[in-house]
C-alpha positions as CSV (number, residue, x, y, z in Angstrom):
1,X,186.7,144.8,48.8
2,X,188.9,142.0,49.7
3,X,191.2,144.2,52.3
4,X,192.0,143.4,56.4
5,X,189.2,144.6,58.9
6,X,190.4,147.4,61.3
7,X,189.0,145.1,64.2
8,X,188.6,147.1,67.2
9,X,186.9,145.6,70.7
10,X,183.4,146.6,71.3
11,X,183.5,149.6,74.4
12,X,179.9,149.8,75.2
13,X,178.9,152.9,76.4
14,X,175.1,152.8,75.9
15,X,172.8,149.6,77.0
16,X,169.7,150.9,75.2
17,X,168.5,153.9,73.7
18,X,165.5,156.3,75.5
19,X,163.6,157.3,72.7
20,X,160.8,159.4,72.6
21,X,158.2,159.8,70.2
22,X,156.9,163.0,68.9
23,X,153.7,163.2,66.8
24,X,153.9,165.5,64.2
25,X,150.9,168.3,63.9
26,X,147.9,166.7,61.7
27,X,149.1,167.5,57.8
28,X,146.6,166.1,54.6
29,X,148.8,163.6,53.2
30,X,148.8,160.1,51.3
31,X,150.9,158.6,54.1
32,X,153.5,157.1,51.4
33,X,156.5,159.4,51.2
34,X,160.7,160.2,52.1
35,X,161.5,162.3,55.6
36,X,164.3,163.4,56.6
37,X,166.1,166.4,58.9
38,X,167.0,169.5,56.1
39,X,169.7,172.2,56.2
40,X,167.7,174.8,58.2
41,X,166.9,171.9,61.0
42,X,163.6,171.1,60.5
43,X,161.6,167.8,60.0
44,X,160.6,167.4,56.6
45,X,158.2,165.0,54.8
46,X,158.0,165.0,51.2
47,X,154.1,163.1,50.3
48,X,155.3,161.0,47.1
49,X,151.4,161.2,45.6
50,X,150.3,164.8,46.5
51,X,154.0,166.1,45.8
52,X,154.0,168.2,49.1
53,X,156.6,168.9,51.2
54,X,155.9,169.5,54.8
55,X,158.3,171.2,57.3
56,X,157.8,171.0,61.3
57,X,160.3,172.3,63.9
58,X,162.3,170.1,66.2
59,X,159.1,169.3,68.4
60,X,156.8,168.5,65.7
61,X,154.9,172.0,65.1
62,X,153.4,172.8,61.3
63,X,155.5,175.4,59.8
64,X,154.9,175.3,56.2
65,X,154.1,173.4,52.9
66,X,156.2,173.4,49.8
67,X,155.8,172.1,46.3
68,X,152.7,169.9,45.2
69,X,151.5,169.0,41.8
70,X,151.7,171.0,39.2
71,X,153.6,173.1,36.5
72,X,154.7,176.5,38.0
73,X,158.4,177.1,39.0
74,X,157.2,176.6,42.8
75,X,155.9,172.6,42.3
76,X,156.9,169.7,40.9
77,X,155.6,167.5,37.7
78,X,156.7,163.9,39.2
79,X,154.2,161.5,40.9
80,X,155.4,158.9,42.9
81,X,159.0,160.0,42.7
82,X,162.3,157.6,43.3
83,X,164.2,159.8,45.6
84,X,163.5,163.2,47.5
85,X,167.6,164.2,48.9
86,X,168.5,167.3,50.3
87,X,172.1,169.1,49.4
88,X,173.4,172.3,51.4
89,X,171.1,174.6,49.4
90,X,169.6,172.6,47.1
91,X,166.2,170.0,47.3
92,X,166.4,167.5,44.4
93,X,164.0,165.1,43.1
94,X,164.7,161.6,40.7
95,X,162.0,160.2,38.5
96,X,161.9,156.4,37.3
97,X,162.2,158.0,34.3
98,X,165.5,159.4,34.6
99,X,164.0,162.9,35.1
100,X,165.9,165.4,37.8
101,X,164.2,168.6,39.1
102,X,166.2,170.9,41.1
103,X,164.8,173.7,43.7
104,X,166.9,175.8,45.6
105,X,166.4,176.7,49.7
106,X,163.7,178.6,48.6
107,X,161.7,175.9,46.6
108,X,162.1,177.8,43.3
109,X,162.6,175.1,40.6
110,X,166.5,176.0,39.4
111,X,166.2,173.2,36.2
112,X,164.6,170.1,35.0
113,X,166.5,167.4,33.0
114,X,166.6,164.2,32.0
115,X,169.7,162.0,31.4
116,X,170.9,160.9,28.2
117,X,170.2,157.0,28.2
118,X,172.7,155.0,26.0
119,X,171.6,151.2,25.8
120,X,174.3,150.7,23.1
121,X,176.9,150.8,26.2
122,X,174.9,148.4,28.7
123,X,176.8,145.6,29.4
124,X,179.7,147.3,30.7
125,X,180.8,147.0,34.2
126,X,181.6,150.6,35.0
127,X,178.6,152.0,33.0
128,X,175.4,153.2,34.7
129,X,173.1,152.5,32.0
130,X,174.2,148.4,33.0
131,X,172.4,149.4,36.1
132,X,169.0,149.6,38.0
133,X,168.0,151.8,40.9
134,X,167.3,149.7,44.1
135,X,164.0,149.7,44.8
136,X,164.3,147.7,47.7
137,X,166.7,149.8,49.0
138,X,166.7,153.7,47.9
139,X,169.5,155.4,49.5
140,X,170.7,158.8,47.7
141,X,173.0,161.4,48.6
142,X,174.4,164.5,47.1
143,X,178.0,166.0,47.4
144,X,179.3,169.0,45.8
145,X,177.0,168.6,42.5
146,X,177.5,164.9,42.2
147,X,173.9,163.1,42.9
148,X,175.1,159.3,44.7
149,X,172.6,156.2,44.4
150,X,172.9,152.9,45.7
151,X,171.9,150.8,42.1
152,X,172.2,147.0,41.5
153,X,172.6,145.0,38.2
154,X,169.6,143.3,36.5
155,X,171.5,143.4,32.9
156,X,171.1,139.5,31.1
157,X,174.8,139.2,30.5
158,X,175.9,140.9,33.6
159,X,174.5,140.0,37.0
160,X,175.1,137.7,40.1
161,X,173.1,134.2,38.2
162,X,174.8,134.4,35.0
163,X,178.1,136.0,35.2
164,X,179.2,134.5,38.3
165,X,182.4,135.4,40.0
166,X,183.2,138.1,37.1
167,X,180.0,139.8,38.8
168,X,181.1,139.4,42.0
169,X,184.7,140.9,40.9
170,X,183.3,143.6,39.0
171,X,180.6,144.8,39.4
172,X,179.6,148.5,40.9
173,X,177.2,149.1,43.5
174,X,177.3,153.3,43.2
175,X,175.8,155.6,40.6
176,X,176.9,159.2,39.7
177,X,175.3,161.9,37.9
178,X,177.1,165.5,37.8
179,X,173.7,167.5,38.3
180,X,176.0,170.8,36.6
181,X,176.3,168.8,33.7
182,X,173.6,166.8,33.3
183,X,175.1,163.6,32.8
184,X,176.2,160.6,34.5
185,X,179.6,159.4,35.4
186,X,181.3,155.6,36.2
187,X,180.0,153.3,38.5
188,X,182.2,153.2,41.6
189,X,182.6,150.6,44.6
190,X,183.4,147.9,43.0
191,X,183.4,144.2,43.8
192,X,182.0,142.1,47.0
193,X,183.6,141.1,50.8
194,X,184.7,137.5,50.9
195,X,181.5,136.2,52.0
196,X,179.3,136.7,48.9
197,X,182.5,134.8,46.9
198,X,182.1,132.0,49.5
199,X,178.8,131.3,49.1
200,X,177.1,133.1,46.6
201,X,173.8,131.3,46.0
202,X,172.8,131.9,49.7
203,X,174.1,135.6,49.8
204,X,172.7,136.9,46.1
205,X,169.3,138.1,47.6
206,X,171.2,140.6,49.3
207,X,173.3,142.5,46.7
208,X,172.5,146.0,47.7
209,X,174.5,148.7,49.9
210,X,173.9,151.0,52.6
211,X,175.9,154.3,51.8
212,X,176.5,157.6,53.5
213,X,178.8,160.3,52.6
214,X,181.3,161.4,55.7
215,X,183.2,164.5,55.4
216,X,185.6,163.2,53.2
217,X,184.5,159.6,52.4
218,X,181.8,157.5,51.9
219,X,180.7,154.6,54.1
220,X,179.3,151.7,52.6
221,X,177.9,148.9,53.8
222,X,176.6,145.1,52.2
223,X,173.6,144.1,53.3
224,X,174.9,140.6,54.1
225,X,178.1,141.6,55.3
226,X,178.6,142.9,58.7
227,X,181.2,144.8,57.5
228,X,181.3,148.8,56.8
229,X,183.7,150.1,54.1
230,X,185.3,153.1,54.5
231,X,185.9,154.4,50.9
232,X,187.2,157.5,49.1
233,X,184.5,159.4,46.9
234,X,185.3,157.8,43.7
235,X,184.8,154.4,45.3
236,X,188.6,153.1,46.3
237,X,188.1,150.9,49.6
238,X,190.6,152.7,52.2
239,X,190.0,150.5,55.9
240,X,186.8,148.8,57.3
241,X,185.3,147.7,60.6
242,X,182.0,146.3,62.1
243,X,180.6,143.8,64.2
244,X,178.2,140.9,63.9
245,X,174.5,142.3,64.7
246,X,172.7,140.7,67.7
247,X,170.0,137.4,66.9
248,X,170.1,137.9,63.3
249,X,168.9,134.9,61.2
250,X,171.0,135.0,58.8
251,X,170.6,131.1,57.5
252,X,169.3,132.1,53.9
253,X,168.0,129.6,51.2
254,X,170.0,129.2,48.4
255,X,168.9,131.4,44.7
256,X,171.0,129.9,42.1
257,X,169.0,131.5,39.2
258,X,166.3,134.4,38.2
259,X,163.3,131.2,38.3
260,X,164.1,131.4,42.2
261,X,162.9,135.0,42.7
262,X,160.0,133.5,44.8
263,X,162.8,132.3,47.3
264,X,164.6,135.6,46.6
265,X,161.9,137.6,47.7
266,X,161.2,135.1,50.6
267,X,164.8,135.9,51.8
268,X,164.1,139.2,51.7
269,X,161.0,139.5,53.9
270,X,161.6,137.0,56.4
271,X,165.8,136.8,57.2
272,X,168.2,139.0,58.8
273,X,170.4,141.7,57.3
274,X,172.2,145.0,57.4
275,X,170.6,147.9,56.6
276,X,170.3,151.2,56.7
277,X,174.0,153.8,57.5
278,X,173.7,157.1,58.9
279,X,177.0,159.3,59.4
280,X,176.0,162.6,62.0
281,X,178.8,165.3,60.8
282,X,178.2,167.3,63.8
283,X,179.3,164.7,66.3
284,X,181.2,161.8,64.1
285,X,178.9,159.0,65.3
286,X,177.9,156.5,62.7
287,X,174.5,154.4,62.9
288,X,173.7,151.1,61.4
289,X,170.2,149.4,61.4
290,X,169.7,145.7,60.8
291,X,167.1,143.7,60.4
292,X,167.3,140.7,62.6
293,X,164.5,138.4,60.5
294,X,160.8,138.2,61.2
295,X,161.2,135.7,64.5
296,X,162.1,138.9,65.7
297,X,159.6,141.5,67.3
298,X,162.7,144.5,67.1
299,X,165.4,145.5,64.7
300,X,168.8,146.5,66.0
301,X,171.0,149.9,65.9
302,X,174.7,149.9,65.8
303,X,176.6,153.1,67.2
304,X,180.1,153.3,65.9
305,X,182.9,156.1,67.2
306,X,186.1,156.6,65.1
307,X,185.2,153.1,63.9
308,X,184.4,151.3,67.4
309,X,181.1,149.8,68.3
310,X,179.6,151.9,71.5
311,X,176.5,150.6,71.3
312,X,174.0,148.0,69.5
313,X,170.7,148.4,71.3
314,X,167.0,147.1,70.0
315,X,164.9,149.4,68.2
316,X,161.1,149.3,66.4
317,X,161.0,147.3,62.9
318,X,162.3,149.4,60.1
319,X,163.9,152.5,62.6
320,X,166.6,153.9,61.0
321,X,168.2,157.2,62.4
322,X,168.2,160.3,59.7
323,X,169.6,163.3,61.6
324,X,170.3,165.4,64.3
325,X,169.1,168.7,65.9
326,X,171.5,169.3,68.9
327,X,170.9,167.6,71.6
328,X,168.8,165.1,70.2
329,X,168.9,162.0,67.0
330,X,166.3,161.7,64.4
331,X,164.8,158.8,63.5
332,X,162.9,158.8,59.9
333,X,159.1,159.9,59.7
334,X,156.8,156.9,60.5
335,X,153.4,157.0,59.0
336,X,150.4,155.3,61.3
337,X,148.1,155.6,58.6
338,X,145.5,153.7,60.5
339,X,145.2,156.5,63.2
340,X,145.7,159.3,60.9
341,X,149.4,160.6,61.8
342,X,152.8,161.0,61.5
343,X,155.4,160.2,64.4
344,X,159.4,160.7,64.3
345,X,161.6,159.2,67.1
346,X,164.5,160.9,68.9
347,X,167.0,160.3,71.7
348,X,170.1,161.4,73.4
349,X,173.8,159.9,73.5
């Protein structure tokens, strides 16, 4: 990751963002779950307890429930699921367990499986059993079979306290698992920017990425790095760009070893850092959110164009954009479970 930024001057087009909100008709749900905008166009809202999946159209209207708990070939047998991701035609669900279920557009299971685990290879840089899914941080994608996952290393003799620079030079950031044949593949992205090298006690309770797949690459994105990485699909780093977010406190304590997880955590809840990356096919816009630190009462949103920053505007606390049904951007589905509903965002560029 150690290659030239493409730096580009800001051209502000957009000073702030109108966004509406829409409240989504009244569904029975556990108001813990994934959202997102599917294939068809609609709103969905996968419930992580009750297994449902609920569609609405573009303004919020009920149009049908999927799934649920149970053992037919029309529900699912996970509770509390790590990841709900849609494909082109397929709706795929990932277990902590290592379990995959695949339904097709119709919600028909297609197969179950489970991965092959192999603890005799852990260690290795390049292996995904060295790996842990980011719980912090679950970002998933899927492109032509291959299911991507943002994962981070928690392996004894291979992770940012112990190993040091090697981890910092080596290790991956990307998990792959060919959902045709059932199995995983290497790691890919490999390595940090130059800040995490320059001072990596104060940067190691950021270690995730931000990922999205573009139409021919993937964009990834550190969480302490204001940096995006334009990559090929198996990982190489090809150009990047990005600029600093807005008011972000970004003056982290220092976690020199797994006895300062209290600090770690700490970091986490109360400092700023770069989140969430959205890339809209339809129009070639890309979206970043960051979180500016809890002195803060908004988040921000980037807005980048062929790599150029058009806008970086303040939005709610954990907004992140998730899709778009022309004319208007998505955000996810926020759950108010105090007054008994769920609200989406949306706007106009």
């Amino acid at each position: 990751m150690d290659i030239e930024s493409d730096a580009r001057s800001p051209e502000i087009r957009y000073e702030n963002i109108n966004a509406e909100t829409v409240i989504l008709d009244s569904v029975n749900c556990s108001y813990y779950g994934f959202s997102d905008i599917d294939p068809a166009g609609h709103i969905c809202y996968y419930d992580r307890y009750f297994g449902y999946l609920y569609e609405f159209d573009s303004e919020g209207k009920y149009l049908s429930r999927h799934l649920g708990i149970g053992r037919s070939n029309q529900e699912t047998t996970f509770q509390d699921c790590v990841n709900a991701v849609f494909s082109d035609r397929n709706f795929v669900l990932l277990s902590s367990g290592l379990d995959f279920e695949i339904f097709d557009s119709d919600y028909s299971l297609e197969k179950r499986f489970t991965l092959v685990y192999r603890p005799d290879i852990r260690g290795d840089a390049s292996s995904f059993e060295t790996y842990s899914f980011s719980f912090d941080n679950r970002v998933a994608r899927i492109k032509d079979g291959i299911f991507y996952i943002g994962m981070m290393s928690e392996h004894p003799e291979f992770n940012c306290f112990t190993t040091g620079e090697k981890f910092l030079e080596r290790g991956r950031h990307i998990g792959r698992i060919d959902l045709k044949e059932e199995k995983p593949l290497p790691m890919i992205v490999e390595g940090f920017p130059r800040i995490y090298h320059s001072d990596r006690a104060s940067c190691s309770s950021f270690s995730g990425v931000n990922f999205d797949i573009g139409e021919d690459c993937l964009y990834v994105g550190y969480e302490a790095d204001s940096l995006i990485f334009r990559c090929s699909l198996t990982g190489e780093p090809e150009s990047c760009f990005g600029i600093s977010g807005r008011g972000m406190d970004m003056d982290y304590e220092p976690v020199r070893s797994l006895d300062d997880m209290p600090v770690y955590r700490r970091n986490r809840e109360t400092k700023g850092w770069y989140g969430w990356i959205e890339y809209i096919d339809e129009t070639g816009i890309l979206f970043r959110t960051y979180v500016k630190g809890q002195n803060s009462g908004t988040d921000g949103l980037q807005v980048y164009k062929d790599g150029i920053l058009i806008a970086d505007v303040d939005v709610p606390k954990g907004f992140r954009v998730v899709g778009y049904m022309d004319p208007y951007y998505y955000s996810q589905v926020f759950e108010d479970e105090e007054n008994g509903r769920l609200e989406i965002m949306r706007f106009r560029l």
